[in-house]
Every structure is written in structure tokens, then in C-alpha cells.
C-alpha positions as CSV (number, residue, x, y, z in Angstrom):
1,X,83.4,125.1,69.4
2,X,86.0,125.3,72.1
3,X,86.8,121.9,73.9
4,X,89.8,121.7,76.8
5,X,91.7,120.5,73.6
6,X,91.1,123.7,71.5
7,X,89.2,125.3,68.9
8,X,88.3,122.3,66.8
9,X,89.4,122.3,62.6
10,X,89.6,120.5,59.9
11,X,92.6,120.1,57.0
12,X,91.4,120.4,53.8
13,X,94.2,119.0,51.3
14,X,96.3,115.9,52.7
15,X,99.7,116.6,50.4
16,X,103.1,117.7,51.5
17,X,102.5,120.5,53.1
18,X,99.6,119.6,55.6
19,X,101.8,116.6,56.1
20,X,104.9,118.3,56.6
21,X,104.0,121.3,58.5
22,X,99.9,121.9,59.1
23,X,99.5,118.6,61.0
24,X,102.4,118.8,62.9
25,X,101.6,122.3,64.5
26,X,98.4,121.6,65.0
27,X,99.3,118.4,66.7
28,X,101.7,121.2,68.8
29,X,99.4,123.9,69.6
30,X,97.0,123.9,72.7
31,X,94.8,126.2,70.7
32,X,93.6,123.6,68.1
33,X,92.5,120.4,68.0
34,X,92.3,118.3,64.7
35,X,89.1,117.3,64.2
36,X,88.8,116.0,60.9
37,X,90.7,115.7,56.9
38,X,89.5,116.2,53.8
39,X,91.1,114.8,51.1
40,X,90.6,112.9,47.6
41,X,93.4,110.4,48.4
42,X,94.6,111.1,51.9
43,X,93.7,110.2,55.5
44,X,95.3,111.1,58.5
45,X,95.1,108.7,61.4
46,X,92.7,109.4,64.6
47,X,90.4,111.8,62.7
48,X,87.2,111.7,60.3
49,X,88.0,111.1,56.9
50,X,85.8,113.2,54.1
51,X,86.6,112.8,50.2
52,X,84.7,116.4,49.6
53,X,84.5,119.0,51.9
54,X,80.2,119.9,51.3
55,X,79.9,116.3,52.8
56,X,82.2,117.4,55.9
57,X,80.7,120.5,56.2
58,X,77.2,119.3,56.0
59,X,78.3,116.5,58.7
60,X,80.3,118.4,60.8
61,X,79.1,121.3,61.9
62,X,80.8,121.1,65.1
63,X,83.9,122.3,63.6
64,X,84.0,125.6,63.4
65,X,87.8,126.5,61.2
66,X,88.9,125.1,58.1
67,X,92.5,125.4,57.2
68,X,92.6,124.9,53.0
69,X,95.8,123.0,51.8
70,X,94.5,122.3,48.4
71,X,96.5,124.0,45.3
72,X,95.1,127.8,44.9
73,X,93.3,127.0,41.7
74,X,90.6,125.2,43.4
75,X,90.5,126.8,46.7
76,X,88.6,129.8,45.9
77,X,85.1,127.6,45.2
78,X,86.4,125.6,48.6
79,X,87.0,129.0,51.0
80,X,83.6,130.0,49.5
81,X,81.9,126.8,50.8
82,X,83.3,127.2,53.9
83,X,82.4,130.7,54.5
84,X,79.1,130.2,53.7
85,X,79.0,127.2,55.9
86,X,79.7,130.0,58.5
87,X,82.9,128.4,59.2
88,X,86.5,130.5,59.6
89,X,89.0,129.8,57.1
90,X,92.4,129.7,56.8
91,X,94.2,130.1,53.7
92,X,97.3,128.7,52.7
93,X,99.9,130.7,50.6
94,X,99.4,131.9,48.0
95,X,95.5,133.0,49.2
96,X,94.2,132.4,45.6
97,X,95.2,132.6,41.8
98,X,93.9,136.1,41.3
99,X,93.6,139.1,43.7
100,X,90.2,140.0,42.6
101,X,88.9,136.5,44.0
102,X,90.8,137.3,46.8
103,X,89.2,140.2,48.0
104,X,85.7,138.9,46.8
105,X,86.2,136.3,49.8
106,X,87.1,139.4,52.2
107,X,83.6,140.6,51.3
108,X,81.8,137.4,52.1
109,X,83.9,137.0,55.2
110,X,82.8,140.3,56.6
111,X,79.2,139.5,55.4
112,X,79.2,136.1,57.2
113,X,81.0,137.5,60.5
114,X,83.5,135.1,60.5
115,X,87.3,134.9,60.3
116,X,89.3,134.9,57.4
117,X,93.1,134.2,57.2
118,X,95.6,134.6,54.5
119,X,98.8,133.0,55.6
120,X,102.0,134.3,54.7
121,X,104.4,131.4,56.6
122,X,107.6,132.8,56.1
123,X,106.4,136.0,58.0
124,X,106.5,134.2,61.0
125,X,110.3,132.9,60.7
126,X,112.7,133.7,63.8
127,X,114.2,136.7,62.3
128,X,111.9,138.5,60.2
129,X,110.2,140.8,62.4
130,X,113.8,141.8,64.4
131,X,114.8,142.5,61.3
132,X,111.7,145.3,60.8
133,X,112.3,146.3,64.3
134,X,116.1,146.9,63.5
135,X,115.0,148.7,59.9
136,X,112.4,151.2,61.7
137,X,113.9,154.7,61.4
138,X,117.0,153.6,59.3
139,X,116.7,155.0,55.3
140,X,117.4,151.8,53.2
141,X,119.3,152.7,50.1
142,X,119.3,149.3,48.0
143,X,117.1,145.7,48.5
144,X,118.7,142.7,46.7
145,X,117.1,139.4,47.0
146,X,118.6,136.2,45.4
147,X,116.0,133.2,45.9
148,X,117.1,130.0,44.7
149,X,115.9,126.9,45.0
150,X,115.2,122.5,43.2
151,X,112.1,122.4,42.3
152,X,112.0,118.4,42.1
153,X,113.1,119.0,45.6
154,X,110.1,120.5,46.6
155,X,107.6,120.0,44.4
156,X,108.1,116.5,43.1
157,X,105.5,115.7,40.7
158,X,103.2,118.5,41.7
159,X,101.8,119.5,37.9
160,X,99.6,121.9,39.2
161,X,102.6,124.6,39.7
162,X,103.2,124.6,36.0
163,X,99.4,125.2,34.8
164,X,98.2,128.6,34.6
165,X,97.3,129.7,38.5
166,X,100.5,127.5,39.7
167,X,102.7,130.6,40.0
168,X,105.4,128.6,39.3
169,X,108.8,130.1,40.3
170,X,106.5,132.6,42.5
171,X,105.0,129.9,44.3
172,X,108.4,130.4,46.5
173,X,109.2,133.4,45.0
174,X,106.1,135.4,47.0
175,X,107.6,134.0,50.1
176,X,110.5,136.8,49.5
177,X,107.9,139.1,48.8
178,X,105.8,138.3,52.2
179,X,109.3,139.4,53.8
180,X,109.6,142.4,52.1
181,X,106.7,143.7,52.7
182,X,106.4,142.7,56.3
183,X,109.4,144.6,56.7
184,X,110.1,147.9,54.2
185,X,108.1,150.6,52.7
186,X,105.7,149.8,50.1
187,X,107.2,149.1,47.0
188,X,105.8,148.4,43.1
189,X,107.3,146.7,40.3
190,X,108.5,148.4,37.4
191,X,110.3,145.5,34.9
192,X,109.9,141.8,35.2
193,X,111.8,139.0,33.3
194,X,109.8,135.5,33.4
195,X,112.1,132.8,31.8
196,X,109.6,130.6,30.3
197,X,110.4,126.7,29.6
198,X,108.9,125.8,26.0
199,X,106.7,123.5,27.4
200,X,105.2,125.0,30.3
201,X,102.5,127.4,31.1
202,X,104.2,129.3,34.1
203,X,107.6,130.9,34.6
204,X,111.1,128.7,35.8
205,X,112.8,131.4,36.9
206,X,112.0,135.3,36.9
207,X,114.3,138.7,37.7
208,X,112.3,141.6,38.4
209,X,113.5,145.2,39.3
210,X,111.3,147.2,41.7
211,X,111.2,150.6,43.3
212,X,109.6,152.9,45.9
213,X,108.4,156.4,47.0
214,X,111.3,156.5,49.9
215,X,113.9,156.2,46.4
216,X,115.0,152.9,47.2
217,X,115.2,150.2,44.4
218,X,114.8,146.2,44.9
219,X,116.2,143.8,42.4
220,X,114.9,139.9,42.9
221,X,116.3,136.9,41.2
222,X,114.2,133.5,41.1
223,X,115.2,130.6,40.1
224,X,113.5,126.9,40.6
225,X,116.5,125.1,38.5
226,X,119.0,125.8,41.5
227,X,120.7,122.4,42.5
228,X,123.1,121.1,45.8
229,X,122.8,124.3,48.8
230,X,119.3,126.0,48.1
231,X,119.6,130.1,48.5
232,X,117.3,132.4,50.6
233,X,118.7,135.4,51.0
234,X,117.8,138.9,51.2
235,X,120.1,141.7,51.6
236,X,119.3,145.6,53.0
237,X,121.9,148.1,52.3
238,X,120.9,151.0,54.7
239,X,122.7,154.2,56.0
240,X,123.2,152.6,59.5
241,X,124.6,149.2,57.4
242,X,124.1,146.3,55.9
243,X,121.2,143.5,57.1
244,X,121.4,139.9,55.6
245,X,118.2,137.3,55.9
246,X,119.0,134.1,55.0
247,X,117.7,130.9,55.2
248,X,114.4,132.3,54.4
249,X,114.7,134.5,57.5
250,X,115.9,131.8,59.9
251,X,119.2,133.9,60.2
252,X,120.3,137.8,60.6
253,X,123.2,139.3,60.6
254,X,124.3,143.5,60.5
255,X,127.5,144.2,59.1
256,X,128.3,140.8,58.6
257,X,128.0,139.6,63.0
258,X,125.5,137.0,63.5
259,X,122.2,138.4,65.6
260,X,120.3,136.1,68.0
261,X,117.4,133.9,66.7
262,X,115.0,132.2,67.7
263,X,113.4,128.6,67.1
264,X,112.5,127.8,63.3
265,X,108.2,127.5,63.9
266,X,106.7,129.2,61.2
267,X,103.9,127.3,61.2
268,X,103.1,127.2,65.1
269,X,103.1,130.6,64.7
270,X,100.0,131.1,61.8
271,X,98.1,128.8,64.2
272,X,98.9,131.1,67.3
273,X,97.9,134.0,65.0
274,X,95.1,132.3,63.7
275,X,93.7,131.5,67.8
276,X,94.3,135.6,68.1
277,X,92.1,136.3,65.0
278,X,89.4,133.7,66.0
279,X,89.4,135.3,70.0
280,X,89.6,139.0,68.6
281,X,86.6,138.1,65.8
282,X,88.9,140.1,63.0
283,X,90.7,138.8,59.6
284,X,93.9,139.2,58.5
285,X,94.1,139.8,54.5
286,X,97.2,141.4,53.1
287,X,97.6,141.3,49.7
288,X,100.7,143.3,49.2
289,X,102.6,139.8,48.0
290,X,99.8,139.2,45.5
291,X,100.0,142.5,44.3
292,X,103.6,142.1,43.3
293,X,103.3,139.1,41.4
294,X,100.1,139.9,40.0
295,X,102.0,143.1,38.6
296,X,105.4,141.1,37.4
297,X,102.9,139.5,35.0
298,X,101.3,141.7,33.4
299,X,104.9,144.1,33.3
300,X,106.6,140.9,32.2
301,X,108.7,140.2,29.4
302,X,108.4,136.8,28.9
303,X,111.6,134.6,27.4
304,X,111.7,131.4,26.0
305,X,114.3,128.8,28.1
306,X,115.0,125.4,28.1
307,X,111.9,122.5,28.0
308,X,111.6,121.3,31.6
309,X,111.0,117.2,32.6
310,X,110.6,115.9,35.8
């Protein structure tokens, strides 16, 4: 349903995130309008206020897009709700623990006839797509990416990430490789390093060494134990020269002169993209992230590090 305020939708998953970036760019966008939360603990101010999304669901059927919040280990049985409920759905990064359950949510998307989103936020930063304009045509001879960053900092007390479907490092790791594919050739993984702390079920940090059919190789260094400046960076040796993102893509330079960006709104952006998928009735699935991860663990070689405590 489409009021003068928007397409109406409702958060699923009142943490850090929704807080810190959903609900703000919905609060933003002319295209949306908050309709309702969903949440085990939290409420948001102004809205309806579900503990379980069947309930809202079942309540609400006015609301026609769900944007899921939650962790990716439960989010699967949640998108599958949700697209049964006939609703659209968008999914937060990483779409789900596995790529299989992934694509079985394409499938019921299509068989619904409803819109499904896998969000890949640091896509939409200022200077990720000039930087894939600027590539276009140019042969790229070497890829490094050094991604470094506190993981008290940004995942304070958020167990989840070290269980088996967290992703750990690669929970911000994948963000580098939502950039690189956005921007390159395809690429695969042929070695992988995950640096394993004794008492923990998911990687701390993780090196992995990729390649590609154009020749070109990619090395990428994560690290979650990174303290004081956090480190975003990835750098494109190419026969016309050398292009630095950093800051996650907020910044570009070629040949070491700063290029023009724009405004840091990643966010505001997957809900603009979301309002074109909704008005266009198509999805937007691309695995290619996934894939990459999905493949550094079963290449890895796993190493035994340091216990980690909050």
C-alpha cells in the first residue's frame, strides 16, 4: 500500500544497525513510511510494536515490505514468512548463512511475485560506482585490500558473530567483497587463511589470495583485532594507474589526487533502490559476495590464534 507518506514497511530486528542506520533513512526517504517494529526487546517510538513477526504479519496486512535486521542465522525462517505472507523483503547483509538458502528464497520470491532484496550497503557509498566507471576499459594488473577494523567497537556484545553462521571477521569482511565485485571482473578464491581464536567458532581475522580469468590477482587481509584509526582500503594497480578506496569507499583518489565525492548515504540509497525494485516489480539477488566467503571456507586453512574476551 502506497499512502502520500510512502510505501508502508516494517523493521524487523530493533539492534544497532536498524537503530543506527535503517530507521534513520527511512525516517529520510519520501518513499517509505515506517509503519511498524518487530522486535524481542525493542520498540521504536510512533509505530506498532510486535514481539514476533507471524503476529505482525497476521495483523498487519496493510504493510506490504519487510526490511529483516535480525542476525542471518534466523532470518531465513523470517524472509520465508514474509514471502509467504506475500509481503516484499529486504534483506540485510549478509542475505543468509548459506547460499543455497539464499537462492531457495529467490525461488519463492519469483513463485510469490513479490520483491526480494539482498542489500549490499557499502555498494551504495559515494565513490564506489565512479570508481567502476573510471575502471571500465582499463586492464587492472593487481587488487590489494587491507580491511581492518575493533570488533568491540562495532559489535559490542553481539555473540552471534562468533557462532557458526556469524561470519565473523567476514561479517565486515564481505563488505570489501560487495566492492569488488560491484566494480572488477569476476574473480574466485584460490587460498584462504582463517586465524581462529581457541575459543570461538568463527574466524578473527582471515588473508585470502584470489585470482581471475583477465590474469589479475587480489590479495585481502581481515582483521577484527585492529585498534585506534580503523582501515578500509582497497587499492587497484591498473595500466592507466593506481585507484585507492578508502574509508570503505567514502574516498578515491588516482595516482595519489583526491577525486570528488559525494555525500556518505549508503543506506538512503538501498531504500531508493529498494522503491525502484518495488515500482519495476523485479529482485535484486547477487550472490557474488557470498560466493567468496562461502569458498574461503571450505579452501581455508584454518590457524589457531589467541582466545578472544569481550
Amino acid at each position: 500500500m502506497v499512502s502520500e507518506a510512502g510505501t508502508k514497511i516494517a523493521v524487523v530486528g530493533i539492534g544497532k544497525i536498524a537503530r543506527d542506520q535503517h530507521l534513520p533513512s527511512i525516517a529520510r526517504s519520501a518513499e517509505f513510511e515506517l509503519a511498524a517494529a518487530v522486535s524481542r526487546h525493542g520498540k521504536v517510538d510512533g509505530v506498532d510494536n510486535y514481539t514476533d513477526l507471524e503476529t505482525m504479519l497476521r495483523e498487519r496486512p496493510d504493510i506490504p515490505a519487510v526490511a529483516l535486521c535480525v542476525p542471518p542465522v534466523p532470518r531465513y525462517a523470517m524472509a520465508v514468512a514474509a514471502l509467504r505472507a506475500g509481503r516484499h523483503v529486504l534483506l540485510e547483509k549478509p542475505p543468509g548463512t548459506t547460499v543455497g538458502e539464499v537462492e531457495a528464497l529467490v525461488e519463492l520470491a519469483r513463485e510469490k511475485n513479490v520483491t526480494l532484496f539482498a542489500t549490499w550497503h557499502s555498494r551504495f557509498a559515494p565513490c564506489v560506482e565512479p570508481a567502476r566507471r573510471w575502471l571500465q576499459g582499463k586492464a587492472v594488473r593487481h587488487i590489494d585490500i587491507v580491511w581492518k577494523e575493533d570488533v568491540r567497537r562495532w559489535h559490542p556484545g553481539q555473540a552471534w558473530i562468533w557462532e557458526p553462521g556469524g561470519f565473523g571477521v567476514f561479517d565486515p569482511g564481505i563488505n570489501a567483497l560487495s566492492i569488488l565485485t560491484a566494480i572488477v571482473q569476476p574473480v574466485f578464491v584460490t587460498e584462504a587463511t582463517l586465524k581462529m581464536p581457541e575459543n570461538r567458532q568463527t574466524p578473527i581475522a582471515a588473508n585470502l589470495l584470489m585470482s581471475s580469468l583477465a590474469g589479475f590477482r587480489v590479495t585481502a587481509d581481515f582483521d577484527w583485532r585492529q585498534e585506534g584509526p580503523q582501515t578500509w582500503d582497497i587499492r587497484i594497480e591498473t595500466e592507466a594507474g593506481l585507484l585507492l578506496l578508502s574509508e570503505g569507499g567514502s574516498r578515491m583518489s588516482i595516482d595519489g589526487h583526491e577525486q570528488p565525492s559525494g555525500l556518505e548515504a549508503e543506506y538512503d540509497g538501498i531504500y531508493h533502490r529498494f522503491a525502484e525494485l518495488l515500482k519495476a516489480g523485479e529482485s535484486d539477488v547477487d550472490l557474488a559476495p557470498h560466493r567468496l566467503v562461502a569458498d574461503a571456507f571450505l579452501l581455508g586453512r584454518k590457524v589457531d590464534v589467541e582466545a578472544f574476551h569481550e
